[in-house]
RODO-2510 file (C-alpha; in nm, 4 decimals, decimal comma):
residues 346
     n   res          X          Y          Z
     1     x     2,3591     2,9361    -0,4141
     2     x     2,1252     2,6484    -0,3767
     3     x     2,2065     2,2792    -0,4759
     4     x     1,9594     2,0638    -0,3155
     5     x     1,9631     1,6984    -0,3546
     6     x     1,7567     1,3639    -0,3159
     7     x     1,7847     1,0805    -0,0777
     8     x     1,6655     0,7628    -0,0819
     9     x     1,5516     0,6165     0,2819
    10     x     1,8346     0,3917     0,1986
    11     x     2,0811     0,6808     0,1469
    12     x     1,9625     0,8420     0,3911
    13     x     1,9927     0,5867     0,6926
    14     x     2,3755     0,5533     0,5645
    15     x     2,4520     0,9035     0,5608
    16     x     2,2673     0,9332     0,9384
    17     x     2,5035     0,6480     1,0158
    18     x     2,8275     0,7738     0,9488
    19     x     2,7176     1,0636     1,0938
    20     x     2,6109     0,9398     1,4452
    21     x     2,9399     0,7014     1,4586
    22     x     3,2209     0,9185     1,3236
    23     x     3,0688     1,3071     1,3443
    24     x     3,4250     1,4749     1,3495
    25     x     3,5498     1,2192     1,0767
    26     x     3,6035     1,3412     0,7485
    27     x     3,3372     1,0766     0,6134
    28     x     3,0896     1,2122     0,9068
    29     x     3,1507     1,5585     0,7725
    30     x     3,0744     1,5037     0,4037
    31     x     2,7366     1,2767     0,5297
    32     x     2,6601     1,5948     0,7300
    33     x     2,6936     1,7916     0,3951
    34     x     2,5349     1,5957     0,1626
    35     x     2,2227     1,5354     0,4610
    36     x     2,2040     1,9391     0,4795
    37     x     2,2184     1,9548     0,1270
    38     x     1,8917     1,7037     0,0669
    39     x     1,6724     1,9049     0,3784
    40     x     1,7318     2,1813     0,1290
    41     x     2,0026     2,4289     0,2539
    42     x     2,1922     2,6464     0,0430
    43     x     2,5784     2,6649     0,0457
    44     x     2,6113     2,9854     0,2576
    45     x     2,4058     2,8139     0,5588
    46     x     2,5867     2,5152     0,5276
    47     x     2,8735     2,6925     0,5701
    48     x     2,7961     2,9052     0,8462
    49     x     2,6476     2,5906     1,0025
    50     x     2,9940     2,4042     0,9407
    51     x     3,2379     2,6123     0,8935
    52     x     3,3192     2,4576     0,5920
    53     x     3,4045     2,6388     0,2759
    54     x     3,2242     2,6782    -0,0565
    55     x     3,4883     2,4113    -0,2557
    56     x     3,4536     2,0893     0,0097
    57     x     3,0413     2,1649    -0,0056
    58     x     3,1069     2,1283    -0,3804
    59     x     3,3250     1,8577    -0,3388
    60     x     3,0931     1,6387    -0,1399
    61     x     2,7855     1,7176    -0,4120
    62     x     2,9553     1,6130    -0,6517
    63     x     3,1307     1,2630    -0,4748
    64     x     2,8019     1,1710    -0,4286
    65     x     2,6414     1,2291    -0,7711
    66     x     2,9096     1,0028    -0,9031
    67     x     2,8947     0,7432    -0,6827
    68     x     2,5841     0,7718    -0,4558
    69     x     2,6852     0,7106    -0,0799
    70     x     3,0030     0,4371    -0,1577
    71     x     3,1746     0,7042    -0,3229
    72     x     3,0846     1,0004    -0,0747
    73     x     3,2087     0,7418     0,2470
    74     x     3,5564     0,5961     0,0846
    75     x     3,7680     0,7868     0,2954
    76     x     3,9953     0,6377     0,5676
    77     x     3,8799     0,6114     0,9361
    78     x     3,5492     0,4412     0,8212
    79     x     3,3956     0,3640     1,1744
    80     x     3,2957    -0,0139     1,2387
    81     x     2,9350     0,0336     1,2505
    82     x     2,9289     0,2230     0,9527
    83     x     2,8027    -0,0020     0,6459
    84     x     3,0331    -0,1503     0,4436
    85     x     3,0460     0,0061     0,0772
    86     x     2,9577    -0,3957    -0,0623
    87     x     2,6363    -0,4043     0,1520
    88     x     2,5621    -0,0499     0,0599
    89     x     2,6321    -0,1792    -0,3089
    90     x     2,4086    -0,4747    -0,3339
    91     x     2,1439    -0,2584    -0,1285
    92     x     2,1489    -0,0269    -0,4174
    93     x     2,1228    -0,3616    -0,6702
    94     x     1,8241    -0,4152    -0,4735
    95     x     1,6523    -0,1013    -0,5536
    96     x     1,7341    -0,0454    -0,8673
    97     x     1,8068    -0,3816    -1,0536
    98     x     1,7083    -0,7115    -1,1560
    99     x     1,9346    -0,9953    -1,2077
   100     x     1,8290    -0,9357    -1,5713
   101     x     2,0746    -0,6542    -1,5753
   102     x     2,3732    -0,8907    -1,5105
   103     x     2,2438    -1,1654    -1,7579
   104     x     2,0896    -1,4039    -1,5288
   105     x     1,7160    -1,5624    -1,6347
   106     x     1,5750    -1,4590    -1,3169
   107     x     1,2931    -1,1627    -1,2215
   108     x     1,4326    -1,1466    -0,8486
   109     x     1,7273    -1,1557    -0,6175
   110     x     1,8267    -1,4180    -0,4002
   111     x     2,1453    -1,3601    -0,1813
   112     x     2,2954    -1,6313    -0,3894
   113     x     2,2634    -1,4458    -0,6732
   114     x     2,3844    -1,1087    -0,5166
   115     x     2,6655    -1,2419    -0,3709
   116     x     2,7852    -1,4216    -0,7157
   117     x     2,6572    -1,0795    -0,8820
   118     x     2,9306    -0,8943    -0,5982
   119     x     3,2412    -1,1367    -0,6615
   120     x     3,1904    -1,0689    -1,0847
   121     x     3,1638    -0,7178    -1,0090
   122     x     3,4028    -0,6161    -0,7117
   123     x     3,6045    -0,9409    -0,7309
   124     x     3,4857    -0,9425    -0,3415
   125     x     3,3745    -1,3174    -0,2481
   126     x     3,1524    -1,3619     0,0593
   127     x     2,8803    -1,6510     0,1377
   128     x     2,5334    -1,6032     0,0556
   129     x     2,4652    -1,6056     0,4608
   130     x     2,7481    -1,3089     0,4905
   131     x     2,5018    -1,1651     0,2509
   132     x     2,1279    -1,2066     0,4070
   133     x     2,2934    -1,1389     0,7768
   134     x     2,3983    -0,7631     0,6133
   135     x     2,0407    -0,7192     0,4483
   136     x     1,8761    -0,8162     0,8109
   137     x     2,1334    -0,5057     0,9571
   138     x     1,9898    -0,3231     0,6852
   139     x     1,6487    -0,4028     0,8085
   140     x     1,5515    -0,5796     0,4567
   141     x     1,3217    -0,8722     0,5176
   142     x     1,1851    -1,1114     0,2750
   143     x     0,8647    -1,1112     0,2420
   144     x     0,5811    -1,1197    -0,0415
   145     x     0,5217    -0,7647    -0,1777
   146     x     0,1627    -0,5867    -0,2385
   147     x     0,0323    -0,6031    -0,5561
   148     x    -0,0948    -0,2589    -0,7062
   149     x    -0,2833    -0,1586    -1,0250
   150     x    -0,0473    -0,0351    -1,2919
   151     x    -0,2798     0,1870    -1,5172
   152     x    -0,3773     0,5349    -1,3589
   153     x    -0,6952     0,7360    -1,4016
   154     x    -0,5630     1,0969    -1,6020
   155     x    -0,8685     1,2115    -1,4279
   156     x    -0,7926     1,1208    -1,0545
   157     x    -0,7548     1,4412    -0,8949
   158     x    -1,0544     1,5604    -1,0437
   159     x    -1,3156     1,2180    -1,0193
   160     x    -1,1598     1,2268    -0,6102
   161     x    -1,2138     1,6048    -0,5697
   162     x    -1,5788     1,6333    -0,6768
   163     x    -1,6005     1,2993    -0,4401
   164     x    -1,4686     1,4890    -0,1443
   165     x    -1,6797     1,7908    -0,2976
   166     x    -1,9928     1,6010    -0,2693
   167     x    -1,9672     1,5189     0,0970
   168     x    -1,8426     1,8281     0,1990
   169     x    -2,1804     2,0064     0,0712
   170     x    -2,4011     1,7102     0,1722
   171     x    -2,7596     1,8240     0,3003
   172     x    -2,8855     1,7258     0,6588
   173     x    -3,1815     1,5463     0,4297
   174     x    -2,9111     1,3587     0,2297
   175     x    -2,6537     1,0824     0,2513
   176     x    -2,4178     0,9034     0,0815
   177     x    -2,2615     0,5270     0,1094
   178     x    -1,9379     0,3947    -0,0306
   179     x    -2,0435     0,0568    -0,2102
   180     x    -1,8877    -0,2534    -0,3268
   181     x    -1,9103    -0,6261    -0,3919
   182     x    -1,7215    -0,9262    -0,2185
   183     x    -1,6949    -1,2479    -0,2881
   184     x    -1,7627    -1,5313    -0,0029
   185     x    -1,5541    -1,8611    -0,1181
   186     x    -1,6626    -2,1778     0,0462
   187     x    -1,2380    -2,2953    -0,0211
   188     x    -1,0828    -2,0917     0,3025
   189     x    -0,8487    -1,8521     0,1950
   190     x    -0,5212    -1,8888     0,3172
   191     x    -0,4003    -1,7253     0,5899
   192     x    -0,0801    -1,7044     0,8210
   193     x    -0,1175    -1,8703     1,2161
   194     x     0,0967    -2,0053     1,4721
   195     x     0,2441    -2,3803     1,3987
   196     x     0,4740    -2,5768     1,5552
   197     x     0,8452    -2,5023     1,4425
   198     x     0,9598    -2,7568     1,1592
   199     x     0,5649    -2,9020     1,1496
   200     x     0,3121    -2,6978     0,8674
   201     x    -0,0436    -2,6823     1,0037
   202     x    -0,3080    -2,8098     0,7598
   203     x    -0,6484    -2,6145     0,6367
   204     x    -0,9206    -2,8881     0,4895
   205     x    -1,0537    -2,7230     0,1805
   206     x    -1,3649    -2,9253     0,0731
   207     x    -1,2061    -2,9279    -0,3127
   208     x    -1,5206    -2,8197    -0,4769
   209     x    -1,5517    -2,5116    -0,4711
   210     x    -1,8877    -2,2654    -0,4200
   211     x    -1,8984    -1,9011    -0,3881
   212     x    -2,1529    -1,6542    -0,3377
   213     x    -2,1439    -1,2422    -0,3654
   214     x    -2,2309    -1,0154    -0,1514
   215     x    -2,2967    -0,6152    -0,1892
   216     x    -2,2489    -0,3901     0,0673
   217     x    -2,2520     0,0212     0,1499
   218     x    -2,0843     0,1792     0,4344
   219     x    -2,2934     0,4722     0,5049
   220     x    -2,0772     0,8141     0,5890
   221     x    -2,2552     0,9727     0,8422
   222     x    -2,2437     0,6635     1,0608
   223     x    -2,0225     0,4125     0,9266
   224     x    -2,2968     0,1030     0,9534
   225     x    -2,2155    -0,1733     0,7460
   226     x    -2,5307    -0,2357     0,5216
   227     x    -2,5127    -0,5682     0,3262
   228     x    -2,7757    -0,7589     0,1061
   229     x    -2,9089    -1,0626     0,0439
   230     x    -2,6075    -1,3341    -0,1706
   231     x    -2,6670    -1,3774    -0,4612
   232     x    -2,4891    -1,6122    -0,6795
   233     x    -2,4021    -1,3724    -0,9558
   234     x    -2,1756    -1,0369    -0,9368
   235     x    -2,3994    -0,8496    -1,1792
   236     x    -2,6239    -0,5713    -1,2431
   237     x    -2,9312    -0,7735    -1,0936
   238     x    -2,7239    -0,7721    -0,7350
   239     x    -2,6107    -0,4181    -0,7561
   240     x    -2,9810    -0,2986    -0,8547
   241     x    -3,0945    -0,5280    -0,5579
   242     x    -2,8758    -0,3756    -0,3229
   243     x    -2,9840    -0,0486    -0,4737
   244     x    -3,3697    -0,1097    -0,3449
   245     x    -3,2266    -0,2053    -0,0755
   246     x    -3,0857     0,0731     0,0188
   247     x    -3,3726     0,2461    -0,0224
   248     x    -3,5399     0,0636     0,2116
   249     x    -3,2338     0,0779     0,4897
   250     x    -3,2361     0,4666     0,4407
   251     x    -3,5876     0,5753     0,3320
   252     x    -3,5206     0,8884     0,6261
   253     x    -3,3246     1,0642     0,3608
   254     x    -3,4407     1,2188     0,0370
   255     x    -3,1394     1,1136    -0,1352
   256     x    -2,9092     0,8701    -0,1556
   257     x    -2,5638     0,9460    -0,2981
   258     x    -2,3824     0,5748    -0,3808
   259     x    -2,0265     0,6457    -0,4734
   260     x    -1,8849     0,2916    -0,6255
   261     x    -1,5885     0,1924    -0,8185
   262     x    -1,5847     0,1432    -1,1797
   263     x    -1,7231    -0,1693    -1,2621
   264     x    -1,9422    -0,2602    -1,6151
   265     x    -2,2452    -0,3357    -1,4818
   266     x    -2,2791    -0,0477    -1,2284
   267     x    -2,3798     0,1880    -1,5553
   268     x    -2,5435    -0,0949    -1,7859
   269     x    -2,8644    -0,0531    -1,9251
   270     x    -3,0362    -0,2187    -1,6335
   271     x    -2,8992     0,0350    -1,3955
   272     x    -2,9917     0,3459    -1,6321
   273     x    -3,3717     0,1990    -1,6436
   274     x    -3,3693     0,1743    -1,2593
   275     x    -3,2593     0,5498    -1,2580
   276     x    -3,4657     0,6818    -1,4697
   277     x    -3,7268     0,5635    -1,2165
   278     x    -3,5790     0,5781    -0,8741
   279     x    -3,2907     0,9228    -0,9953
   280     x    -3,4929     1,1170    -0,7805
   281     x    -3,3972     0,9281    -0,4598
   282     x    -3,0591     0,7677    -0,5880
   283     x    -2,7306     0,9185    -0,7358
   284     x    -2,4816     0,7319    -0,8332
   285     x    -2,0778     0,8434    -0,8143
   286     x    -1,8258     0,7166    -0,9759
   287     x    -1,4405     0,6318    -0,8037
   288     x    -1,1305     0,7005    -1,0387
   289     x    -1,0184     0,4012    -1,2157
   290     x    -0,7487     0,1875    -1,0893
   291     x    -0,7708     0,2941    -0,7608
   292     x    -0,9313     0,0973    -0,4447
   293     x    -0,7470     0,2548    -0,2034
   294     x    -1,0373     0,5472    -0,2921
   295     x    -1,3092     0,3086    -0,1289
   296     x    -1,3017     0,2517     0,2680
   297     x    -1,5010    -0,0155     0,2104
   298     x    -1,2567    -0,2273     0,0763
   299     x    -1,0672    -0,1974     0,4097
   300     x    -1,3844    -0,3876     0,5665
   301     x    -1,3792    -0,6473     0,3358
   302     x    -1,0185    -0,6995     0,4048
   303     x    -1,1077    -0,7203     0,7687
   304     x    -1,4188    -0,9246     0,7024
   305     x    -1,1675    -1,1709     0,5379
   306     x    -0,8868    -1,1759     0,7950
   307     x    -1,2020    -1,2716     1,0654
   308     x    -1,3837    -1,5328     0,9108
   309     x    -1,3354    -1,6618     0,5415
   310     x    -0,9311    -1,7465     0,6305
   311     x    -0,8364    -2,0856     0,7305
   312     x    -1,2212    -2,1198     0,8256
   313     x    -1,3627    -2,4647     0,9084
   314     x    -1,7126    -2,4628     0,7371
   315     x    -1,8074    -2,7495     0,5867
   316     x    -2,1103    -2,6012     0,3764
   317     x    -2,1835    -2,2670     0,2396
   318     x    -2,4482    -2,1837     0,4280
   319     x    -2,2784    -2,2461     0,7587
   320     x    -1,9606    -2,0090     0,5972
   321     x    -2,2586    -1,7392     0,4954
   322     x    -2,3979    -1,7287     0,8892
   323     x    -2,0611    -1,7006     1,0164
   324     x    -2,0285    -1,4053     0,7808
   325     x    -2,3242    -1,2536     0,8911
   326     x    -2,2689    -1,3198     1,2260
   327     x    -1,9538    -1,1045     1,2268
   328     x    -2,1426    -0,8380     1,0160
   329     x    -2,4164    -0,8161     1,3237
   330     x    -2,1307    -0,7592     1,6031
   331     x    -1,9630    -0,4845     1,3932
   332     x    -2,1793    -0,1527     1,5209
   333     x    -1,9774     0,1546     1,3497
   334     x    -1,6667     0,1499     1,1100
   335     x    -1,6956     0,5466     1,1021
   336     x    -1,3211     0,5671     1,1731
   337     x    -1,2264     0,3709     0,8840
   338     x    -1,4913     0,5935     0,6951
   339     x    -1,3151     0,8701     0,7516
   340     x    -0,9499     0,7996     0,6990
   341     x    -0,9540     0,8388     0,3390
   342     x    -1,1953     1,1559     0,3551
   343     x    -1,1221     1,2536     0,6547
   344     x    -1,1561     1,6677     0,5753
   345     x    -1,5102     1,6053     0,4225
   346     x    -1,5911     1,4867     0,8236
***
């Protein structure tokens, strides 16, 4: 018999705890069970593993599809170091709640909140620092999550595959290049640095904004960074410039394979007239929706960003555009980054 079960990485640092503190404890023994039982044993290994029988196996399955972890670790004897069933509580709060839930007008915790949340609940009372000193033990920080794309591409798998496809049967006398656009602000973006405790450092933002775009390729076979002229548009006239010059960069190949993300004016009618000239030498691929992760270049302009445009002093655009280029000339090969996301096409 087989009764397999799923662990959070919250669940499962609990149930590792109780059993590294307390192994011969009755709570260490049901942690054991319930750890065996997630890593996909059946009853009769456990059981041989144990020496346990078939009824306290049960038993612990079912304690902790009840009551998750709190209700599996209730016993007497709870070792010290093991968490106590209120932090393992709010933890779970955390993960699966909002204040919302218990009729608050707020989208997100704050140990205030949890620790009012806990009294109403359990009728146990601690201070909001009780409460943010047991998330730190927990290893919960508080910090500003990553934003991700909530639509999905049905067609994913397959847009990705023929992607990976592509490269895989790629011609000594072709190539292909991951493009994109990025946008050069003449306002810094803002980015973390070492201050004085108690003082905030200042960035001098000129108030008026300018901005200028920039397309680039990273070609696959060598991961160079090939990037245009600016132009002061994100359209098809700078991706059909980029295009040409692309051409130019890698006139040693008969064909160019350009795999790009999803973007109107990459398959306007501008585009389609440049392809029905130049579809002999370029090819364009398309990414699956929703998903940048799919484009290694992105990663560069992420880097690109984090070395120059953040917290930068230029006073003019032109000055911020040099120091961008200047970056762009001491970066020889990004073929690693290249290949992380395609790496078995390599």
């Amino acid at each position: 018999m087989d009764d397999s079960i799923r662990l959070s990485a919250v669940q499962r640092k609990a149930l590792l705890k109780a059993c590294q503190s307390r192994s011969g404890s009755e709570n260490g023994r049901r942690a054991n069970v319930v750890l065996l039982l997630a890593k996909g044993w059946s009853y009769r290994m456990i059981r041989d593993a144990l020496f346990a029988s078939f009824d306290f196996i049960a038993g612990c399955a079912a304690r902790f599809r009840q009551g998750g972890v709190p209700a599996l670790l209730d016993g007497k004897g709870q070792a010290d170091d093991v968490y106590p069933l209120w932090l393992i509580r709010i933890v779970q709060w955390l993960m699966t709640k909002t204040p919302q839930d218990f009729g608050y007008f707020r989208s997100r915790w704050s140990c205030e909140i949890l620790a009012e949340v806990l009294a109403w609940e359990t009728g146990e009372r601690l201070s909001r620092e009780t409460i943010r000193r047991g998330l730190r033990r927990m290893e919960y920080v508080w910090r500003r999550p990553r934003p991700v794309v909530g639509p999905n591409d049905p067609q994913y798998a397959e847009k990705l595959g023929q992607v990976r496809q592509m490269l895989v049967d790629l011609p000594a006398d072709e190539t292909a290049v991951f493009q994109d656009e990025v946008d050069i602000h003449l306002n810094p973006k803002i980015g973390s640095c070492w201050m004085v405790r108690g003082e905030q450092a200042e960035v001098v933002t000129p108030g008026n904004n300018q901005k200028v775009h920039l397309a680039g390729s990273l070609h696959w076979r060598t991961g160079t960074l090939l990037v245009s002229e600016p132009e002061s548009h994100r359209n098809a006239s700078l991706f059909v410039a980029h295009l040409d010059h692309l051409r130019s960069r890698l006139r040693g190949y008969r064909v160019i394979h350009v795999v790009c993300d999803n973007a109107r004016f990459h398959d306007c009618r501008l585009v389609q007239d440049y392809l029905t000239r130049w579809g002999h030498r370029i090819q364009i691929h398309f990414l699956p929706k929703y998903a940048p992760e799919t484009n290694p270049i992105e990663r560069i302009w992420w880097r690109l960003h984090e070395a120059v445009t953040r917290n930068h002093r230029c006073s003019t655009l032109a000055a911020l555009i040099d120091e961008v280029y200047g970056w762009i000339g001491t970066q020889t090969s990004f073929y690693t980054q290249t290949l992380a996301q395609y790496a078995q096409a390599g």
